[in-house]
Every structure is written in C-alpha cells, then in structure tokens.
Predicted model as a PDB file, atoms N, CA, C, CB and O in Angstrom, pLDDT in the B-factor column:
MODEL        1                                                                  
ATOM      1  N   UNK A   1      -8.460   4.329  -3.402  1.00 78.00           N  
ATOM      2  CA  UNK A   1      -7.339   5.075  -3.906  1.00 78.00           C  
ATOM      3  C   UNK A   1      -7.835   6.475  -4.232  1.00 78.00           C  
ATOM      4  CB  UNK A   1      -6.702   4.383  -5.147  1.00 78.00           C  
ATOM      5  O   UNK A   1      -9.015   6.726  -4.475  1.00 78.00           O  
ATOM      6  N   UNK A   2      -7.064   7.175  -4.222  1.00 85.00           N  
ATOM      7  CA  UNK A   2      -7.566   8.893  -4.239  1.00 85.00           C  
ATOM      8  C   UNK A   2      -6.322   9.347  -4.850  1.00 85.00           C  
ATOM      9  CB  UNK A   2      -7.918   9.814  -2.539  1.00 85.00           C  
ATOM     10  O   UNK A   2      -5.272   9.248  -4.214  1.00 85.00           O  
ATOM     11  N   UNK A   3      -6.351   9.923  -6.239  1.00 88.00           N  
ATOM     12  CA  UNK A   3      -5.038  10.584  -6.857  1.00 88.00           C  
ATOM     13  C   UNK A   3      -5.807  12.000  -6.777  1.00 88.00           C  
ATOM     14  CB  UNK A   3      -4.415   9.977  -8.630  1.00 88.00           C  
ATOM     15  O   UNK A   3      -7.033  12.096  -6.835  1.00 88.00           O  
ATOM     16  N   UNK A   4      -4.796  13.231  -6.617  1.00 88.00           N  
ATOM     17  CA  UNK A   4      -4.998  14.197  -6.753  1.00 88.00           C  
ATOM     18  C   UNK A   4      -4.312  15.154  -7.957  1.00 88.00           C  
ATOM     19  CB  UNK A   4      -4.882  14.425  -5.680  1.00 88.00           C  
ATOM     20  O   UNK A   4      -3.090  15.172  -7.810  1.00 88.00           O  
ATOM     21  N   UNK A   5      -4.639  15.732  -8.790  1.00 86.00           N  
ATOM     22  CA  UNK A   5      -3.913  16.993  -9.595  1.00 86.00           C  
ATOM     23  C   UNK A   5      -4.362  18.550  -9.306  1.00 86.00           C  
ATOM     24  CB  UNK A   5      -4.200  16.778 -11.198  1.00 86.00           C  
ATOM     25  O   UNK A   5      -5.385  19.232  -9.250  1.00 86.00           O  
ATOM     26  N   UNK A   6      -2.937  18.673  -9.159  1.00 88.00           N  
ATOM     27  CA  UNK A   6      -3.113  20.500  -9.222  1.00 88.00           C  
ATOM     28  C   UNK A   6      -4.526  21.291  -9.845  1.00 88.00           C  
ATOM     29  CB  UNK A   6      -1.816  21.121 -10.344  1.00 88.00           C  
ATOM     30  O   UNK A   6      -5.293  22.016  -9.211  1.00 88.00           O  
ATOM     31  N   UNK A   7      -4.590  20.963 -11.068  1.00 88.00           N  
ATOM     32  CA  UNK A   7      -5.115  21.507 -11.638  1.00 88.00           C  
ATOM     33  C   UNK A   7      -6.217  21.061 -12.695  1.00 88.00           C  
ATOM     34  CB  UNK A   7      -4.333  22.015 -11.877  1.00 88.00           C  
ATOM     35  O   UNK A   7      -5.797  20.089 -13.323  1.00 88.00           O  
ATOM     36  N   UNK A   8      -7.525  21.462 -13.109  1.00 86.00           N  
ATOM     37  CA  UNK A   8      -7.884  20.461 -13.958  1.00 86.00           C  
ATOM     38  C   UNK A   8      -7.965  20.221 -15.082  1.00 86.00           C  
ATOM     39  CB  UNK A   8      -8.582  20.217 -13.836  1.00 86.00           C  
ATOM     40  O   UNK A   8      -8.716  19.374 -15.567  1.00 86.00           O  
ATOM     41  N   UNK A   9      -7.237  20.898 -15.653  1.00 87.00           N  
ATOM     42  CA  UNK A   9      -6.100  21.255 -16.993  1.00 87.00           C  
ATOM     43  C   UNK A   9      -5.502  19.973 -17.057  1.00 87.00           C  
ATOM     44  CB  UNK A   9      -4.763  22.575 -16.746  1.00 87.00           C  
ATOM     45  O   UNK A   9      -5.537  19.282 -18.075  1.00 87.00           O  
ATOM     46  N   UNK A  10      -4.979  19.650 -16.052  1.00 85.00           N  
ATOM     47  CA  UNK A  10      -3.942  18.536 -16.328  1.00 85.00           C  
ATOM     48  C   UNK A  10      -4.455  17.039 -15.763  1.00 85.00           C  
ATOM     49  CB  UNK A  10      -2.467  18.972 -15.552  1.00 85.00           C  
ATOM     50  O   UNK A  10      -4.017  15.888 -15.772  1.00 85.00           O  
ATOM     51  N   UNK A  11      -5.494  17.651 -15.330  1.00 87.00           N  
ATOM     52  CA  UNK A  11      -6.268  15.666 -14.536  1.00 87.00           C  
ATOM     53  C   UNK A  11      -7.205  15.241 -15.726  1.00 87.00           C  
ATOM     54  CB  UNK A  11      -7.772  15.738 -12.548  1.00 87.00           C  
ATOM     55  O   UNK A  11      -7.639  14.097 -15.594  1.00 87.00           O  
ATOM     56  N   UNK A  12      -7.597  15.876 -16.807  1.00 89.00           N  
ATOM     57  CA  UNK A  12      -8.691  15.634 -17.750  1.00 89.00           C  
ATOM     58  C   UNK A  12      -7.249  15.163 -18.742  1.00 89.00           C  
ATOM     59  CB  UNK A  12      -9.973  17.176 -18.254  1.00 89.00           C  
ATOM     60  O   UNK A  12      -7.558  15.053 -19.928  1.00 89.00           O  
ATOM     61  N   UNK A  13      -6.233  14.966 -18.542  1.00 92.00           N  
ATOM     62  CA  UNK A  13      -5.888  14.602 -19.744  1.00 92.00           C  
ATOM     63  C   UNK A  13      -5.503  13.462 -20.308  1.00 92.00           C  
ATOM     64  CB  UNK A  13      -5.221  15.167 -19.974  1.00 92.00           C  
ATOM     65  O   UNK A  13      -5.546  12.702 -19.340  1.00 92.00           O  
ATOM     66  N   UNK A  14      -5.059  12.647 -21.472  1.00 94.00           N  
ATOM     67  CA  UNK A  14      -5.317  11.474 -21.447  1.00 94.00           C  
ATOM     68  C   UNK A  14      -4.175  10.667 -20.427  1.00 94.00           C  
ATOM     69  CB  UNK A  14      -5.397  11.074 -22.885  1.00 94.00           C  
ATOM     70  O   UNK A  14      -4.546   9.736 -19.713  1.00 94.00           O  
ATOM     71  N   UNK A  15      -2.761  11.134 -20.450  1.00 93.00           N  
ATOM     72  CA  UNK A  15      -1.616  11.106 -19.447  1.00 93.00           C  
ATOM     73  C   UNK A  15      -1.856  10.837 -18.599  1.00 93.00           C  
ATOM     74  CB  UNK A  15      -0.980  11.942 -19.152  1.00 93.00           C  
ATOM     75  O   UNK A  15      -1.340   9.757 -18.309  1.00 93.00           O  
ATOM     76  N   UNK A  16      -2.750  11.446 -17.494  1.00 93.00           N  
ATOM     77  CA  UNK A  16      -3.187  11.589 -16.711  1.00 93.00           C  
ATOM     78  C   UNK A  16      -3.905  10.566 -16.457  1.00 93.00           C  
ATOM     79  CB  UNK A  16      -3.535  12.486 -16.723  1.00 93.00           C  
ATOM     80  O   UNK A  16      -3.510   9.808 -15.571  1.00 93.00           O  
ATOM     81  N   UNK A  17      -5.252  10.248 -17.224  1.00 92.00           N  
ATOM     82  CA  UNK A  17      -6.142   9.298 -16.859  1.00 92.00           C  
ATOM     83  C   UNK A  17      -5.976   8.238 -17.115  1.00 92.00           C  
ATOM     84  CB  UNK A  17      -7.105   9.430 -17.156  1.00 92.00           C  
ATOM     85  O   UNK A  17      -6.844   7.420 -16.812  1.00 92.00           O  
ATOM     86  N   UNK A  18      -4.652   7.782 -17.855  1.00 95.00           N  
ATOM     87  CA  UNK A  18      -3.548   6.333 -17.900  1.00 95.00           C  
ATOM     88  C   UNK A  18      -3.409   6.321 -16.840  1.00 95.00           C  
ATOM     89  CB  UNK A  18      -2.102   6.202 -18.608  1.00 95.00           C  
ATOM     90  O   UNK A  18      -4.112   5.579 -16.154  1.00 95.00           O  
ATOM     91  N   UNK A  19      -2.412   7.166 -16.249  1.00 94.00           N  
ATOM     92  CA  UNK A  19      -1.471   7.081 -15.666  1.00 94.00           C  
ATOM     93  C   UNK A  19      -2.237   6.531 -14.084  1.00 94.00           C  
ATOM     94  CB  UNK A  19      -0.631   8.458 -15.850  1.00 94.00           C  
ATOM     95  O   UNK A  19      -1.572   5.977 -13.208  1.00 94.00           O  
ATOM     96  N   UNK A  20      -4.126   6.892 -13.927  1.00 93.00           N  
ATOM     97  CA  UNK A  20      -4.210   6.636 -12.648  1.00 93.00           C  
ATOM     98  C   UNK A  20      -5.016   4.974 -12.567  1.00 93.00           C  
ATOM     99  CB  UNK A  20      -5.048   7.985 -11.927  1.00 93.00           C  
ATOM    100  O   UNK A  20      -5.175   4.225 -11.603  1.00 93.00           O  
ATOM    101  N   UNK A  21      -5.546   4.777 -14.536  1.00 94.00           N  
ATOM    102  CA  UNK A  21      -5.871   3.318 -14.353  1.00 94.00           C  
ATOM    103  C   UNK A  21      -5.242   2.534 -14.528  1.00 94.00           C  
ATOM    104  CB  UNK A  21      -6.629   2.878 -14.837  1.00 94.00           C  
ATOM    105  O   UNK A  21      -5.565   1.382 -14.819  1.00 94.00           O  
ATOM    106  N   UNK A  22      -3.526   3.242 -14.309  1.00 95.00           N  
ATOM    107  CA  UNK A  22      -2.806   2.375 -14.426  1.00 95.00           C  
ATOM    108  C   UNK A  22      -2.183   1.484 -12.848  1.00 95.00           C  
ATOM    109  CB  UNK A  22      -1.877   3.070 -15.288  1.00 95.00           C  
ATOM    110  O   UNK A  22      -1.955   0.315 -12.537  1.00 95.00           O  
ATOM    111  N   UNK A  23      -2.108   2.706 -12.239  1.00 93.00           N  
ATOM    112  CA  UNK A  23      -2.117   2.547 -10.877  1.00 93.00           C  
ATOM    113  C   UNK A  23      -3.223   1.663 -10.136  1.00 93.00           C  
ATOM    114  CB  UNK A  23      -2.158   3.809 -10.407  1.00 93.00           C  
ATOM    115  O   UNK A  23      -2.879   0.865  -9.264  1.00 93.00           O  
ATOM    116  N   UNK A  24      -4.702   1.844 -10.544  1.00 91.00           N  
ATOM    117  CA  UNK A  24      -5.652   1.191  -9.869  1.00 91.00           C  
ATOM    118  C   UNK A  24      -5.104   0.112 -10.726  1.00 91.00           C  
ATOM    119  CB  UNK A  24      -7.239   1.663  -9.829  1.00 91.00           C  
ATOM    120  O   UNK A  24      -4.018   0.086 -10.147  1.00 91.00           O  
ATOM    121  N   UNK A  25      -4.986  -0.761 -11.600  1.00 94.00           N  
ATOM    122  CA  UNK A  25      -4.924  -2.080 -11.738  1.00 94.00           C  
ATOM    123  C   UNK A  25      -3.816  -2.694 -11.378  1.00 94.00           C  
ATOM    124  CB  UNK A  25      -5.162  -2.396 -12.841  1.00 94.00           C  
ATOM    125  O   UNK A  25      -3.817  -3.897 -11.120  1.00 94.00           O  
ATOM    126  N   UNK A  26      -2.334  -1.669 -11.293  1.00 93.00           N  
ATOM    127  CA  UNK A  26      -1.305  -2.588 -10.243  1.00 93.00           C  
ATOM    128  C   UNK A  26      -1.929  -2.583  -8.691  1.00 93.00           C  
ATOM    129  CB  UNK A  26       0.453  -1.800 -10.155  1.00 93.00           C  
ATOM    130  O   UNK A  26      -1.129  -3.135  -7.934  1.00 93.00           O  
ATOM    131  N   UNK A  27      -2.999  -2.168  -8.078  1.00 90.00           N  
ATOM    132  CA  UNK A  27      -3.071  -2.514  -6.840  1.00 90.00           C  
ATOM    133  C   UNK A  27      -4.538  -3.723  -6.645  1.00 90.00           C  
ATOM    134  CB  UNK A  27      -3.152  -1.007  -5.997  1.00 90.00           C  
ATOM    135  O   UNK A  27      -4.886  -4.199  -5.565  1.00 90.00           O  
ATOM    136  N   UNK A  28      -5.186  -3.998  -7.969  1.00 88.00           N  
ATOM    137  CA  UNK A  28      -5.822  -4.350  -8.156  1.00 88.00           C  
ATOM    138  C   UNK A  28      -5.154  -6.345  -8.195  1.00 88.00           C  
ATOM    139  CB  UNK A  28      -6.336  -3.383  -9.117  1.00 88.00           C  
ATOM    140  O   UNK A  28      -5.328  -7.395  -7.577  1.00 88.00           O  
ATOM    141  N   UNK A  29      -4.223  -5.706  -9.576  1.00 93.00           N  
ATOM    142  CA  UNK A  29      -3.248  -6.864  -9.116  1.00 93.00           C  
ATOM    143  C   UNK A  29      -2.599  -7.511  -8.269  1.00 93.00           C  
ATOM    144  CB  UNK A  29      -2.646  -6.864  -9.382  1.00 93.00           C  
ATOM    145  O   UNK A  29      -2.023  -8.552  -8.582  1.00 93.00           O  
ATOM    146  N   UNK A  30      -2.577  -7.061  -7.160  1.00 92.00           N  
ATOM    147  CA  UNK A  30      -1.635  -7.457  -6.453  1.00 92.00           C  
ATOM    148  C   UNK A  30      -2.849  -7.852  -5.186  1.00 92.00           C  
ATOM    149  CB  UNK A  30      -0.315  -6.271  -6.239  1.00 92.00           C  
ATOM    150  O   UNK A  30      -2.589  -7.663  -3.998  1.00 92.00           O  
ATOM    151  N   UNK A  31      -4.006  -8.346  -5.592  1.00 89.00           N  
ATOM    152  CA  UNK A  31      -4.953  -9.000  -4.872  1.00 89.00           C  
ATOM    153  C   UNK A  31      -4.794  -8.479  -2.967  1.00 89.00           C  
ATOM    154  CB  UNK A  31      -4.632 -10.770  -5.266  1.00 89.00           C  
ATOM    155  O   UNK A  31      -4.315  -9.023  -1.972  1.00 89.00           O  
ATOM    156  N   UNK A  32      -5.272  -7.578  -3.158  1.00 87.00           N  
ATOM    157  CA  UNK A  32      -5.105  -6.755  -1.373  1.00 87.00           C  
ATOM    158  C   UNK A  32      -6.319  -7.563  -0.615  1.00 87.00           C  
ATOM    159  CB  UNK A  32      -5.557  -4.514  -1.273  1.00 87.00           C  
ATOM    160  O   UNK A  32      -7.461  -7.620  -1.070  1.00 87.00           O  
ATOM    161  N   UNK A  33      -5.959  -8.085   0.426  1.00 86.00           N  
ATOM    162  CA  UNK A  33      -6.950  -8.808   1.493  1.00 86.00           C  
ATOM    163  C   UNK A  33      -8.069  -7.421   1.791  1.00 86.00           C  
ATOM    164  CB  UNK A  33      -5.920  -9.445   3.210  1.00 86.00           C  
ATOM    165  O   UNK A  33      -9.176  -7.660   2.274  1.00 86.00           O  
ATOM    166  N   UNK A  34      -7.779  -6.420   1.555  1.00 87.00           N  
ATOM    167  CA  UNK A  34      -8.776  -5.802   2.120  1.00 87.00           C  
ATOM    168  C   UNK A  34      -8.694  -4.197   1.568  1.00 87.00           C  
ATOM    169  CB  UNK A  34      -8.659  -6.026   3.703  1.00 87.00           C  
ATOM    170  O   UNK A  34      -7.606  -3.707   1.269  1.00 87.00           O  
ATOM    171  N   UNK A  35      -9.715  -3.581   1.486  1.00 83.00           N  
ATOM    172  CA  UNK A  35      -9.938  -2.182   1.001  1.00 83.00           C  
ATOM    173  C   UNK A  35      -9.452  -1.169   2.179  1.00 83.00           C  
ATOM    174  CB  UNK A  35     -11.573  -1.951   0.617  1.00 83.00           C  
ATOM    175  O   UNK A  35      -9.063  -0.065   1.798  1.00 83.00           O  
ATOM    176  N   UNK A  36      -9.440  -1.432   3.517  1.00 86.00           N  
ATOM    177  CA  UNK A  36      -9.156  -0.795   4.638  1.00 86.00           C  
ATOM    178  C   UNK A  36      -8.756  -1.302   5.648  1.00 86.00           C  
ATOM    179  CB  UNK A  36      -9.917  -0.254   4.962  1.00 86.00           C  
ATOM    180  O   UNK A  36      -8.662  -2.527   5.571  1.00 86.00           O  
ATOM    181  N   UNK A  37      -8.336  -0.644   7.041  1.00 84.00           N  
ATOM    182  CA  UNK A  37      -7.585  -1.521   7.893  1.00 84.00           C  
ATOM    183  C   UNK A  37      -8.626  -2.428   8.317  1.00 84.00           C  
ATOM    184  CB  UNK A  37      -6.831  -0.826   9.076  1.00 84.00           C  
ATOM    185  O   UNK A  37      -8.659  -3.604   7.954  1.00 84.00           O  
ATOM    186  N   UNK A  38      -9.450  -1.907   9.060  1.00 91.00           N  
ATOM    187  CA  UNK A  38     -10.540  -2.974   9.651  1.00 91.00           C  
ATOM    188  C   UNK A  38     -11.486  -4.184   9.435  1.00 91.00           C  
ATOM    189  CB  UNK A  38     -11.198  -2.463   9.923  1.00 91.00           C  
ATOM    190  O   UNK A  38     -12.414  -4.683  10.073  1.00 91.00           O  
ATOM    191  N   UNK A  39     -10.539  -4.569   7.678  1.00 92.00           N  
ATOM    192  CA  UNK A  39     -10.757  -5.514   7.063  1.00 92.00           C  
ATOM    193  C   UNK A  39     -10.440  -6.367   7.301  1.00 92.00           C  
ATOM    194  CB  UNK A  39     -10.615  -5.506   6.301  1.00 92.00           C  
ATOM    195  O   UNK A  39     -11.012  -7.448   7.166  1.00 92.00           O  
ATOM    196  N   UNK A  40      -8.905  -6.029   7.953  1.00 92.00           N  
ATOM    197  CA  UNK A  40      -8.419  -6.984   8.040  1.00 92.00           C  
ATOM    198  C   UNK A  40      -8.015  -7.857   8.874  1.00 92.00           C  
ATOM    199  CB  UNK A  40      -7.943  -6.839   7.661  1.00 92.00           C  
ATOM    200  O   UNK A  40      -7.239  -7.288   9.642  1.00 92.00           O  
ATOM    201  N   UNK A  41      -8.180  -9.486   9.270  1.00 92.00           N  
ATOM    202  CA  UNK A  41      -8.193  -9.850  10.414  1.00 92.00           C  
ATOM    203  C   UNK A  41      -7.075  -9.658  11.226  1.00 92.00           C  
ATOM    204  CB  UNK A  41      -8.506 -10.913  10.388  1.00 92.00           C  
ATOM    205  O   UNK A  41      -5.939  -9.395  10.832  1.00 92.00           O  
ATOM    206  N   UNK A  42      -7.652  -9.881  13.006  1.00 92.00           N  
ATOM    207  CA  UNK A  42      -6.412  -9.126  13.757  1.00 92.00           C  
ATOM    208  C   UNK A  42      -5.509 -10.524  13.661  1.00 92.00           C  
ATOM    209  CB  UNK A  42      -6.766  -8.405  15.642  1.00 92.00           C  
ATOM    210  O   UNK A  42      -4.300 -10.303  13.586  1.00 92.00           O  
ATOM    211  N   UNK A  43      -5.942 -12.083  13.652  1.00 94.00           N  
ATOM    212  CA  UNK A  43      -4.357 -12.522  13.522  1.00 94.00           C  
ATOM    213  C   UNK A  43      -3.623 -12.555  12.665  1.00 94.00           C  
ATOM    214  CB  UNK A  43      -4.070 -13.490  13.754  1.00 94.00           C  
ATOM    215  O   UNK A  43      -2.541 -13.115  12.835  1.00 94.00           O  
ATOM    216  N   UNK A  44      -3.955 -11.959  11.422  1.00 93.00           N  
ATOM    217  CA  UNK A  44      -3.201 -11.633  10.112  1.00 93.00           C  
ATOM    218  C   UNK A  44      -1.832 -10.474  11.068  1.00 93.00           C  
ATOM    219  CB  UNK A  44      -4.580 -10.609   8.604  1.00 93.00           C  
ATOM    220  O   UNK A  44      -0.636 -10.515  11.355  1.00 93.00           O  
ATOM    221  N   UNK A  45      -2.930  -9.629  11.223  1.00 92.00           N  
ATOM    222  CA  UNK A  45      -2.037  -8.311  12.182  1.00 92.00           C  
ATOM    223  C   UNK A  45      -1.119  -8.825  12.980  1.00 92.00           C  
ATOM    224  CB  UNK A  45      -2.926  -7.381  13.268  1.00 92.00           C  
ATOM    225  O   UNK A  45       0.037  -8.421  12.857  1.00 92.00           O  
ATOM    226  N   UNK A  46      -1.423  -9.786  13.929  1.00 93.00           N  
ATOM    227  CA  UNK A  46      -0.827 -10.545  14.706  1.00 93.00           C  
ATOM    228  C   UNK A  46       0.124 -11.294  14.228  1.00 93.00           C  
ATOM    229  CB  UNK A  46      -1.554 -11.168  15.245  1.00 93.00           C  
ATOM    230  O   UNK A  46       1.217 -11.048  14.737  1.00 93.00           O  
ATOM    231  N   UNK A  47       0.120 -12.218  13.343  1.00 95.00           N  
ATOM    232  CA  UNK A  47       1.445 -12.219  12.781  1.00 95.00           C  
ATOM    233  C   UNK A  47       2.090 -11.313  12.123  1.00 95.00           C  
ATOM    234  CB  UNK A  47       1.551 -13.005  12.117  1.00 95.00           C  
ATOM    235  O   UNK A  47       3.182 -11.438  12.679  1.00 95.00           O  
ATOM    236  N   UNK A  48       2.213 -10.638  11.492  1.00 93.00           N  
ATOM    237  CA  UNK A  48       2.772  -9.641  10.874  1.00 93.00           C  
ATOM    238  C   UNK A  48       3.421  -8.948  12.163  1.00 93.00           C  
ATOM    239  CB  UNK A  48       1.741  -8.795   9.978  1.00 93.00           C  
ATOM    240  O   UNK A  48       4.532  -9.449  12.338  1.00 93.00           O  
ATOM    241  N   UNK A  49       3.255  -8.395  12.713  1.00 94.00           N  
ATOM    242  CA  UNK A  49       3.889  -7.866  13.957  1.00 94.00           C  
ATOM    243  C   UNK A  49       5.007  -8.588  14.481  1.00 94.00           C  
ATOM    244  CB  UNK A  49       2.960  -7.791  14.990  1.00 94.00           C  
ATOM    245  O   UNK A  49       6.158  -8.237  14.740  1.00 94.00           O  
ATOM    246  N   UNK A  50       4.330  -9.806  14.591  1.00 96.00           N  
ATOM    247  CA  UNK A  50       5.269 -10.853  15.658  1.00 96.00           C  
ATOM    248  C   UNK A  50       6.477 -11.211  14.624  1.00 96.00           C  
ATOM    249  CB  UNK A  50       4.294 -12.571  16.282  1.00 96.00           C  
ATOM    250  O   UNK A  50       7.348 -11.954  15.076  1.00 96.00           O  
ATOM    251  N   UNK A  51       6.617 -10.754  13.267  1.00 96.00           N  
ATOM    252  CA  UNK A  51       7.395 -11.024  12.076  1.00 96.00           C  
ATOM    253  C   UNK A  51       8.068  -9.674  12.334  1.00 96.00           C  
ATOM    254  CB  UNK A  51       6.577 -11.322  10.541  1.00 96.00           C  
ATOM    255  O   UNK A  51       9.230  -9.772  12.729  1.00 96.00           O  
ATOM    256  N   UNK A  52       7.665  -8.642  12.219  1.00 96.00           N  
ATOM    257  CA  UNK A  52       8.436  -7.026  12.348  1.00 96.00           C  
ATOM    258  C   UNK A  52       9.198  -7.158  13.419  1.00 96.00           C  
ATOM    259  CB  UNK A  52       7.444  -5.612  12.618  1.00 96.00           C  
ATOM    260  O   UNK A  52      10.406  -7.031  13.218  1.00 96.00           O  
ATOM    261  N   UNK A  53       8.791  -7.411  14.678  1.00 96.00           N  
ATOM    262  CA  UNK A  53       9.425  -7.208  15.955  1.00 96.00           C  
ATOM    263  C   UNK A  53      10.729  -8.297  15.847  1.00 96.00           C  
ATOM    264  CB  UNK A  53       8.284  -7.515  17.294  1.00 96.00           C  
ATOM    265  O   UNK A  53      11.827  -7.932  16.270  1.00 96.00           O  
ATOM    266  N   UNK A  54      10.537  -9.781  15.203  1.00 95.00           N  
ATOM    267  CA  UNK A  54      11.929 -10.594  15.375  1.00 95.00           C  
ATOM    268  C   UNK A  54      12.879  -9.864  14.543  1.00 95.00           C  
ATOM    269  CB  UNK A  54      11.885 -12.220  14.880  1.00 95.00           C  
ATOM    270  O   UNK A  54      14.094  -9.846  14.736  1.00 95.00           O  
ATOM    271  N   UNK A  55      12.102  -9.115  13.375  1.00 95.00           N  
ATOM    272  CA  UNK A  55      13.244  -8.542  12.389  1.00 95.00           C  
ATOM    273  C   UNK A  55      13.782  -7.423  13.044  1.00 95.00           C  
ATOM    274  CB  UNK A  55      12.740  -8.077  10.911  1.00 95.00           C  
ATOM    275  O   UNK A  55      14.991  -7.226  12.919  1.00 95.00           O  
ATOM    276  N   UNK A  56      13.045  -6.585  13.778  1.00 95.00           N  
ATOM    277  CA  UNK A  56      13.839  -5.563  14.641  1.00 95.00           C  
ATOM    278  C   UNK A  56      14.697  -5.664  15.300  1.00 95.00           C  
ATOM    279  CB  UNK A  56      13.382  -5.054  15.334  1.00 95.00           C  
ATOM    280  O   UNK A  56      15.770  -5.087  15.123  1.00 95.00           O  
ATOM    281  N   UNK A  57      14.305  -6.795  16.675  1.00 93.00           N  
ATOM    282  CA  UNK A  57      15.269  -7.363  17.611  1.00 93.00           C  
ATOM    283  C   UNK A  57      16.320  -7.682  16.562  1.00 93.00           C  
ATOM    284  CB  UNK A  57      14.728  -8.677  18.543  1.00 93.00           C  
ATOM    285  O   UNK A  57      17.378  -7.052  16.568  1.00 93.00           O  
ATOM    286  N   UNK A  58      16.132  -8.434  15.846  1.00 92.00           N  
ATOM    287  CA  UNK A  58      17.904  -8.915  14.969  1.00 92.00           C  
ATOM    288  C   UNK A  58      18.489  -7.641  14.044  1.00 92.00           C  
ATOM    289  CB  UNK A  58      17.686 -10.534  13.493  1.00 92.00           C  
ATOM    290  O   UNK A  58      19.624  -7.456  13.605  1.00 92.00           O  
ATOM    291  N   UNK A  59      17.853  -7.222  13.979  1.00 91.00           N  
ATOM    292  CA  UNK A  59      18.775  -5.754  12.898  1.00 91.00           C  
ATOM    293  C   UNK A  59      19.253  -5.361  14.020  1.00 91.00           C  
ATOM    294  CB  UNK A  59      17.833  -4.229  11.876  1.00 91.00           C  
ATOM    295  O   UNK A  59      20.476  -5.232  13.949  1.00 91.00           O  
ATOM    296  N   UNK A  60      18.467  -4.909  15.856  1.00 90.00           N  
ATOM    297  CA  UNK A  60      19.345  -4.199  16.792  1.00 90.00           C  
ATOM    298  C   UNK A  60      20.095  -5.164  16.935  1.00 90.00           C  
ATOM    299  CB  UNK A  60      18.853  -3.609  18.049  1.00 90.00           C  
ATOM    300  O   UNK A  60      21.202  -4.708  16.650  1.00 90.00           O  
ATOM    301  N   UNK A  61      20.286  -6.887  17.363  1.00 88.00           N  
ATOM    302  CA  UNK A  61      21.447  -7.338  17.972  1.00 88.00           C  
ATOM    303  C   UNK A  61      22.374  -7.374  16.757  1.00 88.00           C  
ATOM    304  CB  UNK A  61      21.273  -8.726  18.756  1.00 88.00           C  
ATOM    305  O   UNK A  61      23.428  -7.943  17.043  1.00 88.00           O  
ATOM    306  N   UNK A  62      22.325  -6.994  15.628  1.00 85.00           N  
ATOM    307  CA  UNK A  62      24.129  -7.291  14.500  1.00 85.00           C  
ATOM    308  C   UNK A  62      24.393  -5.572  14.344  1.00 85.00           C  
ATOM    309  CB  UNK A  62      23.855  -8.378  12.091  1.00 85.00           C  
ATOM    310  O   UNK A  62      25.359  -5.117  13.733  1.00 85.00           O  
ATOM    311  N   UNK A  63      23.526  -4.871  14.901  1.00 75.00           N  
ATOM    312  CA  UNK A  63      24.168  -3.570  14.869  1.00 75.00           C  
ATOM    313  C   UNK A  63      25.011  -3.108  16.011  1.00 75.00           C  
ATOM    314  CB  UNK A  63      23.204  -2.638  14.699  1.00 75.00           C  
ATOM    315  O   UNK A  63      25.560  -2.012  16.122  1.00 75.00           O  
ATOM    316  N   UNK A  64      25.031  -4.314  17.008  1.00 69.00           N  
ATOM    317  CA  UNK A  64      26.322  -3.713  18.256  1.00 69.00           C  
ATOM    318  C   UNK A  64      27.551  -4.498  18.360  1.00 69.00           C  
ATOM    319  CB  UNK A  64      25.784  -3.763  19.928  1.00 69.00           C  
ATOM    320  O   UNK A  64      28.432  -4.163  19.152  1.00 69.00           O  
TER     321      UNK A  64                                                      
ENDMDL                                                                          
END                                                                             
C-alpha cells in the first residue's frame, strides 16, 4: 500500500497517521491471497474470469 500527502505538514500528523493505519488494517483484514498479482494462482484467475464473462454475457442478453 502506498498513501501519498501533498505536503509534509499534513502526513506527520496524527489524522493522518490514523487515518493510513487505519486503512492498512482494513486490508489486512480482509485476509488478501496475495501482496501482488503474480501471487496469485492462475486458476484462481481462471475462475474469476470464467465468473466475469457469464456475468457479462447475461447483463448483455437482459439489456436487449
């Protein structure tokens, strides 16, 4: 994860440095299979796809 601030006036402050361990522990929470793509296995990918594409095909066939 990489947060950025303008300025460093405003990244040193305590607001601020909540606000980004707050963020790292909801993604922390939410137990991610992997830190990057190439973590992750391709039939994970592989389904997931084959799940996007039926949902596509059916959103195009009730939209005509």
């Amino acid at each position: 994860m990489e947060v950025n601030c303008e300025t460093d006036f405003s990244g040193k402050t305590e607001d601020f440095t909540a606000f980004v361990k707050n963020i790292a522990m909801q993604i922390a929470a939410a137990n991610p299979l992997s830190v990057d793509r190439e973590g992750i296995p391709a039939d994970l990918l592989g389904k997931e796809r084959e799940i996007y594409v039926t949902q596509a095909k059916e959103s195009a066939s009730q939209t005509r």
